[in-house]
GUMI-446166 format. One line per field, with one value per residue (C-alpha): residue number from 1; residue in three letters; y negated, z negated, x negated. Coordinates in Angstrom, 3 decimals. Example, Ala and Ser with C-alpha at 12.3 -4.5 7.8 and 13.67 -1.06 7.14 Angstrom:
<atoms>
kolro <- [1, 2] $
rodren <- [ala, ser] $
Y <- [4.500, 1.060] $
Z <- [-7.800, -7.140] $
X <- [-12.300, -13.670] $
</atoms>
This chain:
<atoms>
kolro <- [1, 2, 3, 4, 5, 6, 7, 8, 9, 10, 11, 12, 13, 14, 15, 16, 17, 18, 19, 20, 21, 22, 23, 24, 25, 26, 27, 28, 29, 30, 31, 32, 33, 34, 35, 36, 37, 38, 39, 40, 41, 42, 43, 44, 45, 46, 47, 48, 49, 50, 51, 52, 53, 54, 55, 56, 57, 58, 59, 60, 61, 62, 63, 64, 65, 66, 67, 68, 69, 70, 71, 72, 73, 74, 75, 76, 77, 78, 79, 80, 81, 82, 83, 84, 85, 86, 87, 88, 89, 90, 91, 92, 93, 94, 95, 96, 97, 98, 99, 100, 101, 102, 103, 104, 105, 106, 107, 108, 109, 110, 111, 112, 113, 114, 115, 116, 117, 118, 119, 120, 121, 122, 123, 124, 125, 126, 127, 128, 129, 130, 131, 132, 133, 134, 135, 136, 137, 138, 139, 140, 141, 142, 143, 144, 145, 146, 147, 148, 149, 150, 151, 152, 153, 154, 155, 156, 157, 158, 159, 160, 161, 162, 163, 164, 165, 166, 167, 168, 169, 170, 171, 172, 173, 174, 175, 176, 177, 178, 179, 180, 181, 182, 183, 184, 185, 186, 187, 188, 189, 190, 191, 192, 193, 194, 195, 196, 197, 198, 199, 200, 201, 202, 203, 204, 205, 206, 207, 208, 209, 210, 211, 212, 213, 214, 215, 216, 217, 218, 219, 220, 221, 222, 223, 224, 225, 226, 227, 228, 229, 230, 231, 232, 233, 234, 235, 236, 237, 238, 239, 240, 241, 242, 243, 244, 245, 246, 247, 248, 249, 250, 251, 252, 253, 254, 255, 256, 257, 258, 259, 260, 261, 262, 263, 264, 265, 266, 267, 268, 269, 270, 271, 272, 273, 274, 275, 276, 277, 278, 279, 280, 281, 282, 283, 284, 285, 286, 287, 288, 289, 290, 291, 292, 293, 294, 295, 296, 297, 298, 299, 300, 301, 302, 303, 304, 305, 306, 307, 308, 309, 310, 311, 312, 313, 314, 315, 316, 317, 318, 319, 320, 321, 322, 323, 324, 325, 326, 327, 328, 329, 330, 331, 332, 333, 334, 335, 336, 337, 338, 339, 340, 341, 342, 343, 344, 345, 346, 347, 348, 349, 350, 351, 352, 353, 354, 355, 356, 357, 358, 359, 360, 361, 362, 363, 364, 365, 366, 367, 368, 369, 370, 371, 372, 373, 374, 375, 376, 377, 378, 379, 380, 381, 382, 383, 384, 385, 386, 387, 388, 389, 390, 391, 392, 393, 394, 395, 396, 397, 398, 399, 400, 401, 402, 403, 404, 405, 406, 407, 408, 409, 410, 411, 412, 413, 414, 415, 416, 417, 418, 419, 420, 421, 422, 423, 424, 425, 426, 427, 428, 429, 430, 431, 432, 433, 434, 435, 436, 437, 438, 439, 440, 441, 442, 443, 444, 445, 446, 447, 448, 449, 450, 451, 452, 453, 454, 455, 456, 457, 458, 459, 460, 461, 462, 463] $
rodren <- [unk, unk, unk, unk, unk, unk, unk, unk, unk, unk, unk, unk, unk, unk, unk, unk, unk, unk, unk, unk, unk, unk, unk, unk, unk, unk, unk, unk, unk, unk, unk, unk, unk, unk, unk, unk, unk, unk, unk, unk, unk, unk, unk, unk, unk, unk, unk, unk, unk, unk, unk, unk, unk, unk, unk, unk, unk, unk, unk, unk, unk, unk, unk, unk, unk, unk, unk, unk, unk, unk, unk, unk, unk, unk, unk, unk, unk, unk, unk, unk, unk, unk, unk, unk, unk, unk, unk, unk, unk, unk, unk, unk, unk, unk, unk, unk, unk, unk, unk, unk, unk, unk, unk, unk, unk, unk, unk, unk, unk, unk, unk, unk, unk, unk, unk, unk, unk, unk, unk, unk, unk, unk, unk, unk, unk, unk, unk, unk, unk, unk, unk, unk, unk, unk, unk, unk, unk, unk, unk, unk, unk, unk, unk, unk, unk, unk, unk, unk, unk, unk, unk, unk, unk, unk, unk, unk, unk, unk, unk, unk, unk, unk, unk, unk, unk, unk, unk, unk, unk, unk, unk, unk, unk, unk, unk, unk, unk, unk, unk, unk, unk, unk, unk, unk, unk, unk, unk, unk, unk, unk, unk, unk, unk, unk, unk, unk, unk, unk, unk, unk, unk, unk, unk, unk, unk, unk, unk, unk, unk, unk, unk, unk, unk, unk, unk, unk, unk, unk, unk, unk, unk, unk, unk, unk, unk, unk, unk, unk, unk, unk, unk, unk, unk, unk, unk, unk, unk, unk, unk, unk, unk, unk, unk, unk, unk, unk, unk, unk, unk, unk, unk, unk, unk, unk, unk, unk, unk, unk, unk, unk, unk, unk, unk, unk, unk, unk, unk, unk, unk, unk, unk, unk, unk, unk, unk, unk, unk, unk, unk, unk, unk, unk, unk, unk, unk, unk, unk, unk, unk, unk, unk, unk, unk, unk, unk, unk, unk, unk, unk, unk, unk, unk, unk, unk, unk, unk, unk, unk, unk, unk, unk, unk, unk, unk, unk, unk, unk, unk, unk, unk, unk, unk, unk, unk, unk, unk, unk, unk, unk, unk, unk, unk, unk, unk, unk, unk, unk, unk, unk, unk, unk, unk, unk, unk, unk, unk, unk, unk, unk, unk, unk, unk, unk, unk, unk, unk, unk, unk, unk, unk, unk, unk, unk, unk, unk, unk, unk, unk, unk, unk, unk, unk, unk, unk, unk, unk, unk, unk, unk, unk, unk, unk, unk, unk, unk, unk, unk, unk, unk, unk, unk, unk, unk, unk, unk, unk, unk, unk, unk, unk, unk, unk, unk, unk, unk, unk, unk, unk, unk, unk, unk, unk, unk, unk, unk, unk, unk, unk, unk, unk, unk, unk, unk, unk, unk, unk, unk, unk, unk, unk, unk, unk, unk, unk, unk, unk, unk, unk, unk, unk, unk, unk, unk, unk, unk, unk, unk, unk, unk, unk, unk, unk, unk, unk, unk, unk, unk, unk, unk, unk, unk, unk, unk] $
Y <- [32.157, 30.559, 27.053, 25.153, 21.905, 22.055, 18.517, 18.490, 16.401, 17.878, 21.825, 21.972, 23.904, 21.785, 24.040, 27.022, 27.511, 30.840, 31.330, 31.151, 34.472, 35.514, 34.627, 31.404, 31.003, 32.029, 29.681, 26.684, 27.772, 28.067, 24.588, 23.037, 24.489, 22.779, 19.543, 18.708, 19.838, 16.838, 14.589, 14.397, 13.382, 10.299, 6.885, 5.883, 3.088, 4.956, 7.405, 4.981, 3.166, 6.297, 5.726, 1.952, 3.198, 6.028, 3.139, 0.763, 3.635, 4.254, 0.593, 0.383, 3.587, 2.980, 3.636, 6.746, 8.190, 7.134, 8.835, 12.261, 12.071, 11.306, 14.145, 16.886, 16.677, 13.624, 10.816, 7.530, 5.782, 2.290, 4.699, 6.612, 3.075, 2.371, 5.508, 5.590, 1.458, 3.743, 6.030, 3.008, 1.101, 4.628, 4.343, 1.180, 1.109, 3.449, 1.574, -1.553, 0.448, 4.075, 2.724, 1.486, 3.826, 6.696, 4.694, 6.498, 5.013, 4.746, 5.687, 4.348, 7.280, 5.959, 9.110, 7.570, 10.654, 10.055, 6.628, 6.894, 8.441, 8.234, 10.006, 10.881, 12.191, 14.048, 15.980, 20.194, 21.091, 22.132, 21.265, 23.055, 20.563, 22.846, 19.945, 19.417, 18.190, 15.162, 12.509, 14.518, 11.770, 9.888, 13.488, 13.993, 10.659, 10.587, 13.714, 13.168, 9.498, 10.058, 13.266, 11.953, 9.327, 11.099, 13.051, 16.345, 18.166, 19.632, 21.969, 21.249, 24.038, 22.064, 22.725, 24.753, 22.968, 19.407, 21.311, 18.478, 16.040, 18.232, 18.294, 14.906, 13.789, 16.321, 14.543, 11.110, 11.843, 13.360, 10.021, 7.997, 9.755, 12.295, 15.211, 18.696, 20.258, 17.483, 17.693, 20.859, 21.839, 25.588, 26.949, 29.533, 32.620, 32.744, 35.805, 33.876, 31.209, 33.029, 34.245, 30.734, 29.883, 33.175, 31.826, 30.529, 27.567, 26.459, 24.303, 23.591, 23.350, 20.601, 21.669, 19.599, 21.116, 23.690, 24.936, 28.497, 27.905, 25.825, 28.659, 31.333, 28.927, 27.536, 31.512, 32.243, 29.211, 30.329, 33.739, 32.615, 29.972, 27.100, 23.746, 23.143, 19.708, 20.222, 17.597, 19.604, 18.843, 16.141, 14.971, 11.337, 9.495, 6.213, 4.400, 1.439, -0.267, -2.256, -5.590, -4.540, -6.704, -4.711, -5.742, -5.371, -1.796, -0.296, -1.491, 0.088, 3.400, 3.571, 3.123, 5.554, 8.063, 8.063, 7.070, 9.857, 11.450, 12.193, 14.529, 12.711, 14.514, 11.445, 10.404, 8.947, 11.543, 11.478, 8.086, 7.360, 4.509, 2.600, 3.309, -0.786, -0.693, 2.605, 1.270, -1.827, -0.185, 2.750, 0.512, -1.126, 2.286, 4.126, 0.839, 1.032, 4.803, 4.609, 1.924, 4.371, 5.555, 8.800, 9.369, 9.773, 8.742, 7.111, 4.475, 1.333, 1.007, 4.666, 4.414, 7.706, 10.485, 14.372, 16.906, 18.437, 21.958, 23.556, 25.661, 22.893, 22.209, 25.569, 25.789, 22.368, 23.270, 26.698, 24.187, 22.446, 24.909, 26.689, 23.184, 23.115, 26.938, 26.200, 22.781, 19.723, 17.330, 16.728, 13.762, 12.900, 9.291, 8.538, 8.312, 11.186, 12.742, 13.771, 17.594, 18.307, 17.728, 18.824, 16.284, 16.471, 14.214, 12.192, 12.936, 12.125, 15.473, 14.424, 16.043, 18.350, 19.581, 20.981, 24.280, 23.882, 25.110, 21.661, 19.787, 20.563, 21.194, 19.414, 18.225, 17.977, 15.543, 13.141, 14.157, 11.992, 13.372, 10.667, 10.577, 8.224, 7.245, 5.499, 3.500, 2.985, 6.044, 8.702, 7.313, 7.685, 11.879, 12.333, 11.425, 13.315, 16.358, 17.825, 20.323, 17.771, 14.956, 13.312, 9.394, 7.818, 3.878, 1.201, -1.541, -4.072, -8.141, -7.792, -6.818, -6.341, -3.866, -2.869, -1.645, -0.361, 2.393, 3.237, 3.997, 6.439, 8.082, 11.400, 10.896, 10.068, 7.099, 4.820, 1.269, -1.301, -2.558, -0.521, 3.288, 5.567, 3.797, 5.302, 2.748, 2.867, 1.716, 2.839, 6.320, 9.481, 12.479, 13.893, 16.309, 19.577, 21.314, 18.705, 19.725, 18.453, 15.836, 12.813, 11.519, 8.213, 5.220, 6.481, 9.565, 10.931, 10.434, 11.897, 15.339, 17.050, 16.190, 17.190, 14.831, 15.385, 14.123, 12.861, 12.370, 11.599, 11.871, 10.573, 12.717, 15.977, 18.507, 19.090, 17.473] $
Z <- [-106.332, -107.059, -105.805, -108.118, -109.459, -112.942, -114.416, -117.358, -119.429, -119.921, -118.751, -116.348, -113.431, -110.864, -107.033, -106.173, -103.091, -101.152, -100.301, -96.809, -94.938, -92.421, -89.403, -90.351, -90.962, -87.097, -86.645, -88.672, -86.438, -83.357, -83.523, -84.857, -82.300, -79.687, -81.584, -81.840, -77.933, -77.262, -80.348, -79.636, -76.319, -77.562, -77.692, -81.306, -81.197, -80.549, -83.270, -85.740, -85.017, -86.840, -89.892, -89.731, -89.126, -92.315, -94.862, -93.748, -94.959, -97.301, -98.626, -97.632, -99.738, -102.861, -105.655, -104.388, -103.546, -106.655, -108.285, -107.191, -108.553, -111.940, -111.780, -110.327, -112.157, -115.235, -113.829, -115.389, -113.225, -112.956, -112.283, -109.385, -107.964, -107.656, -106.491, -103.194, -103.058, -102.798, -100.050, -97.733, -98.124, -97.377, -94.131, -93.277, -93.845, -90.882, -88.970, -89.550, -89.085, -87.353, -83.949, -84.460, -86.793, -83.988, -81.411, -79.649, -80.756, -78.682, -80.017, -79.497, -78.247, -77.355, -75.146, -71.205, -70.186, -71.883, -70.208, -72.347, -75.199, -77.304, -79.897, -79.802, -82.417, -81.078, -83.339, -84.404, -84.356, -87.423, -90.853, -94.255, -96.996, -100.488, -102.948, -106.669, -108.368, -110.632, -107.119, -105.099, -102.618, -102.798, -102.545, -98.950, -97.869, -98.391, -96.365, -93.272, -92.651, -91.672, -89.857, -88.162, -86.853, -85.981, -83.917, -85.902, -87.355, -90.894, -92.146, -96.045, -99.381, -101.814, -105.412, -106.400, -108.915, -106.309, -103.653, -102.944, -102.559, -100.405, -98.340, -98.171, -96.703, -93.981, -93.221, -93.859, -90.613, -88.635, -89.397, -88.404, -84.749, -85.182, -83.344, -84.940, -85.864, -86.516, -90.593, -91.961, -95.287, -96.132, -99.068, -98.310, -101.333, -101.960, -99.175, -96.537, -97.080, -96.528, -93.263, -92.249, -93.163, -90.834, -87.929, -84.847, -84.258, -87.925, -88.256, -91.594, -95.231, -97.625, -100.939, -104.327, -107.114, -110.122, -110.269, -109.157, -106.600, -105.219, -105.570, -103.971, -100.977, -100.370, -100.463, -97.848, -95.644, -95.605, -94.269, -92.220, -90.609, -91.460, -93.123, -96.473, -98.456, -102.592, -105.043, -108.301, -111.783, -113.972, -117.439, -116.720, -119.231, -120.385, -121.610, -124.155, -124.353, -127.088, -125.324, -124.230, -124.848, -127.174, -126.803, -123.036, -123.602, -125.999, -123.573, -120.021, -122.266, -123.822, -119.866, -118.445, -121.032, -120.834, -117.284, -115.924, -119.015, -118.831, -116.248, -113.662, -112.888, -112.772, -116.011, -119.029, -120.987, -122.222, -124.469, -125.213, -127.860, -128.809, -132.648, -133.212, -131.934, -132.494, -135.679, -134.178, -131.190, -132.539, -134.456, -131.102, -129.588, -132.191, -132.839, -128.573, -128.183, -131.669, -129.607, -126.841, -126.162, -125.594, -124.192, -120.572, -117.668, -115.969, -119.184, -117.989, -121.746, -121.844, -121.559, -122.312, -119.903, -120.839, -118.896, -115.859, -117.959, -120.753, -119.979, -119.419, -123.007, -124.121, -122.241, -123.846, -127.106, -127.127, -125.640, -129.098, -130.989, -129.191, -129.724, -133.343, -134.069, -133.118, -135.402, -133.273, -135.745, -134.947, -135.374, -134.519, -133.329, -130.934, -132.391, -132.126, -129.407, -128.606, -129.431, -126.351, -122.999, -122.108, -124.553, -125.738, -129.287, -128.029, -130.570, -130.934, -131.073, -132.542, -133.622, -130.313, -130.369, -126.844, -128.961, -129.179, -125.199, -125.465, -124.950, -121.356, -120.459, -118.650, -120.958, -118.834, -120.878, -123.808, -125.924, -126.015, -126.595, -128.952, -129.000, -130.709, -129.363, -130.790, -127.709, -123.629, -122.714, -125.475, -123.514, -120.189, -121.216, -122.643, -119.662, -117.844, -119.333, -118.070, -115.172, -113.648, -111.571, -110.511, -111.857, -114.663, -116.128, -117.938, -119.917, -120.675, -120.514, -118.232, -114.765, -113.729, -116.609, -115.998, -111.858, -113.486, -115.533, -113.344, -110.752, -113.261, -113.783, -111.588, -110.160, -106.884, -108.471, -111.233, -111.701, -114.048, -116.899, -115.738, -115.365, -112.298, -109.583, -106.487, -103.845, -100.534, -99.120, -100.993, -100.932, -103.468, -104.433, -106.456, -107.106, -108.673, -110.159, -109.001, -105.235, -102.340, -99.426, -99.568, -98.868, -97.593, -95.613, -92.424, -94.466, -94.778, -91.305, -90.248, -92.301, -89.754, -86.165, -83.481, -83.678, -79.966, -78.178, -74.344, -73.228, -69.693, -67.831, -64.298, -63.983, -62.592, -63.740, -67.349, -70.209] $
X <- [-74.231, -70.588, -70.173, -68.130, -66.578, -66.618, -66.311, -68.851, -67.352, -64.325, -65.682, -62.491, -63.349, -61.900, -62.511, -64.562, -65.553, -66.716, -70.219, -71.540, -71.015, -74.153, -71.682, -71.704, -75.166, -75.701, -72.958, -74.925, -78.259, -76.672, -74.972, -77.931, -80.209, -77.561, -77.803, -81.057, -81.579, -79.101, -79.875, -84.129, -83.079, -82.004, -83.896, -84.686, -82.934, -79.270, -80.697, -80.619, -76.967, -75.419, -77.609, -76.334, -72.709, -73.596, -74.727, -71.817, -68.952, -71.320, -70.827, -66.696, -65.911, -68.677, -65.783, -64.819, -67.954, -69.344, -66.342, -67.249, -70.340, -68.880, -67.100, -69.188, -72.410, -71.246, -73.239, -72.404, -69.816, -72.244, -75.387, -73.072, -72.667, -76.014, -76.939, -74.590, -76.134, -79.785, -78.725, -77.415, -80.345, -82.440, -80.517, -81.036, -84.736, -84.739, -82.613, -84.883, -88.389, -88.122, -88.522, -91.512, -93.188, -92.559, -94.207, -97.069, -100.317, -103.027, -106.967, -110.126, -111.660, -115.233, -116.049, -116.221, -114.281, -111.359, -109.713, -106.723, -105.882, -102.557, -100.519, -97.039, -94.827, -92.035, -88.998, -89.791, -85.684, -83.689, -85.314, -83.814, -83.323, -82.861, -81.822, -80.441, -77.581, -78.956, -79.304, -76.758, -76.167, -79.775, -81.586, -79.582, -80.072, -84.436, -84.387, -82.020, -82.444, -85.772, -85.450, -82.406, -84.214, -87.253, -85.058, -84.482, -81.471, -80.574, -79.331, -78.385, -78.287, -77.317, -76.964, -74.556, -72.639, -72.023, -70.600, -67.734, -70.440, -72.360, -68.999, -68.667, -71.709, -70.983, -68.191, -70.021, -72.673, -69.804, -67.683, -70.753, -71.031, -73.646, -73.150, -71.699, -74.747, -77.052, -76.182, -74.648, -73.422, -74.017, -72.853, -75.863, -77.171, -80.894, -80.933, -79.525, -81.830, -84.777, -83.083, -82.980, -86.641, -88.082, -85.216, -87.527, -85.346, -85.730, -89.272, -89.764, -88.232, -88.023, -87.103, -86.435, -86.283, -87.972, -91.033, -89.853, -87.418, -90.253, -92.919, -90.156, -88.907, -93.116, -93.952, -91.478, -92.204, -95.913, -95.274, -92.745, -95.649, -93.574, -94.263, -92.915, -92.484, -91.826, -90.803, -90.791, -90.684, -92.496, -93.503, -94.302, -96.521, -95.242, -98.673, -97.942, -100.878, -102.142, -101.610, -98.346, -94.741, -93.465, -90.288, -90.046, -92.038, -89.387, -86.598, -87.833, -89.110, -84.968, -84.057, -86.958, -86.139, -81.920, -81.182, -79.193, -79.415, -82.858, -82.068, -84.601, -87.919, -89.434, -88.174, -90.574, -91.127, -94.290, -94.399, -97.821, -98.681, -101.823, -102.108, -102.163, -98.693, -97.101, -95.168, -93.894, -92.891, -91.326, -89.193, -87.452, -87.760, -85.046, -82.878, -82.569, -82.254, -79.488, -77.683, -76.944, -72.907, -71.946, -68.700, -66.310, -69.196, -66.237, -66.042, -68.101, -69.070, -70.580, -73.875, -75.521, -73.756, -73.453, -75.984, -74.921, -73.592, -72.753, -75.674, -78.014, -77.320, -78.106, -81.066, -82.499, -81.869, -83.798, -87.076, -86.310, -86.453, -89.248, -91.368, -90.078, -91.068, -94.602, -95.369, -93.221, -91.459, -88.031, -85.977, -82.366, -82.161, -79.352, -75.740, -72.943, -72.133, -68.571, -67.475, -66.507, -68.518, -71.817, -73.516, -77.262, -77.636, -81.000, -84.059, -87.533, -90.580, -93.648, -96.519, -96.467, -100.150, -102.248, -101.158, -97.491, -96.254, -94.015, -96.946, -96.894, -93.210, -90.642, -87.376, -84.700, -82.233, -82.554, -85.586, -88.426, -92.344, -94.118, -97.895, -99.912, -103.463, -106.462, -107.135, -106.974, -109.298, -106.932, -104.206, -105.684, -106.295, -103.427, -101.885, -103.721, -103.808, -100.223, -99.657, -97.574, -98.918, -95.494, -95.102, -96.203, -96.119, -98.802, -97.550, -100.336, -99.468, -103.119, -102.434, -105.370, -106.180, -102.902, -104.432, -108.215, -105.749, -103.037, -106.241, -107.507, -103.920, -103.731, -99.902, -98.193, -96.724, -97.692, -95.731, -97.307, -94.528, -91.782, -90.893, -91.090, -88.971, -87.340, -86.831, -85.778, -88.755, -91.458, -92.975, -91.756, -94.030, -96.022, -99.292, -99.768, -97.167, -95.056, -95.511, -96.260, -95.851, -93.640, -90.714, -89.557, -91.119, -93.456, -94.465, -91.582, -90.543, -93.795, -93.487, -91.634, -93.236, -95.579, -98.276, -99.040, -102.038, -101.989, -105.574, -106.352, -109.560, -110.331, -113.657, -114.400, -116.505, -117.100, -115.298] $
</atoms>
């Protein structure tokens, strides 16, 4: 597995760096084991000052950690921007609300031989986060600001292609006064990182990512008898309802669908359209997605960024022409792209029947699946009827028909008149084939702990 900078909009390979060797794999375990035996011995509260001190460098250095972003997996510049903005605010939503979401609760046991009764949750030791390149800051942040403050260490695998950013927030949470151990970058091989799963002092894995390297990494937690969290793929459905603002529908499904290039799993990539407003929407929808800008992600005025690789490319255009092959219609609808550069032209598959194996794939990048419904219950199947069970979006001017069909949507997430969000204080995750467990908020923090129970009882005898 070769970790390397290659900038994709140019295809300069920048730095390569040497995978992990097994001695310092024992190294990362043996520090980390040291760390968290210090680290859980902390109060909360001192916990949590290093998070604070982490999203205040964080916010002093924004430009330049934005910049390697950019440059490592061809993020727009503006997008970068926002996404260190995410990770600080991750941080500080721990700072503001760990303490008391780890305070031991006491039950109402009604039993007369229990006179008190209250749950703890105390820190397991070193956690493996496995995480991707399109959110390689933001991805870091949802795992070890919570487990940080619940009093846990990390170890990080990162993706292979960010491995300066990976670096960097190493050096972030040593800058910010967490002990040497408490966050480590590994530039670990698939073998080693099964070694660390079956290692006693590692306590669980939380992995983001594909389908199969979730299925490989949850098949060797479970024999290993450790927890695992997955956040996999998704195929969000983006309902457009015939009550909709059309207007405001086409806009959000242009963002939903090109943010990041597409390359978000919980992207809109399912657009689903009332018949009575298929045609007028469509019509916003290609004048939007033809306005679009390809070009350098460091160009404030670019606004649609190249994929992450060449081979990202390559690998979206054989879906294409898979869906194609078996009856999709294709249609080109965003501008040029540059020659050079990892650059997907954005187009528009219709006609993608339950037949065609595109109806129920994930496109990672700018192509956008079109299906057009007679009515509210075609929309609600359609949506439904995906292996994925991620996010999903309703855009009706009626709220509170807006709430009746986003109950009946089987997701983690569904937002009314806007597409899948990720915000630092509200929960991520999804079902089915899209994993499971969350992340973020109190149940996120609470993944990776001993939900202990102290009962006392002042009688003798039997219990």
């Amino acid at each position: 597995m070769a970790y390397a900078t290659t900038n994709p909009f140019t295809g300069e390979t920048l730095k390569t760096f040497p995978n992990a060797t097994d001695a310092e794999v024992q190294q990362a375990l043996q520090q980390g084991d040291a760390a968290f035996r210090q680290w859980k011995a902390k109060p909360v509260s001192q916990r949590v000052t290093v998070l604070q001190k982490a999203a205040d460098l964080l916010r002093a250095n924004r430009n330049e950690y934005a910049k390697m972003l950019t440059l490592e997996m061809g993020k727009l510049l503006t997008e970068a921007k926002g996404e260190v903005e995410l990770s600080a605010a991750i941080f500080e939503y721990y700072v503001h609300n760990a303490e008391a979401q780890l305070a031991p609760q006491k039950l109402p046991c009604k039993d007369p031989a229990v006179s008190d009764a209250v749950l703890v949750h105390d820190p397991l030791g070193i956690i493996l986060a496995i995480e991707p390149w399109n959110f390689p800051y933001y991805q870091i942040a949802r795992i070890i600001a919570p487990q940080l403050a619940a009093g846990n260490v990390v170890i990080l695998k990162h993706a292979s292609n960010v491995p300066q950013c990976a670096a960097l927030f190493e050096k972030l949470m040593l800058d910010a006064g967490l002990p040497q151990g408490g966050f480590t970058n590994l530039y670990a091989t698939r073998d080693q990182i099964e070694t660390i799963i079956n290692d006693p002092r590692v306590h669980g894995v939380a992995l983001t990512g594909s389908e199969g390297a979730g299925a490989i990494v949850a098949a060797q937690a479970g024999k290993a008898m450790k927890k695992a969290t997955l956040e996999l793929g998704g195929s969000d459905a983006f309902i457009v309802l015939d009550d909709a603002d059309i207007e405001k529908a086409a806009k959000w499904a242009v963002f939903g669908r090109h943010w990041n290039a597409g390359q978000v799993c919980c992207s809109s990539k399912r657009i689903i359209v009332v018949e009575s407003v298929y045609d007028a929407f469509m019509e916003k929808y290609r004048a939007g997605v033809a306005a679009l800008k390809a070009g350098d992600p460091m160009d404030p005025d670019t606004t649609l960024a190249p994929l992450s690789s060449q081979a990202a490319v390559d690998d979206l255009k054989k879906q294409i022409d898979q869906a194609v092959a078996r009856g999709a219609k294709l249609e080109v609808i965003g501008a040029e792209v540059p020659s050079k550069g990892s650059f997907a032209r954005p187009v528009l598959l219709t006609n993608v029947t339950l037949e065609n194996p595109a109806f129920k794939c994930e496109f990672f990048g700018p192509v956008s699946m079109v299906f057009k419904v007679k009515d509210e219950a075609e929309a609600i199947a359609v949506a439904n009827d995906s292996p994925f069970g991620l996010g999903g979006s309703v855009f009706t001017q009626d709220i509170e028909r807006g709430r009746r069909v986003a109950a009946q949507i089987s997701t983690g997430m569904v937002y009314i008149n806007h597409p899948t969000a990720v915000k630092a204080d509200l929960p991520f995750g999804g079902i089915r084939r899209s994993g499971f467990g969350r992340e973020l908020i109190d149940l996120g923090l609470k993944e990776f702990v001993n939900h202990k129970l102290i009962g006392v009882t002042d009688i003798d005898g039997n219990f």
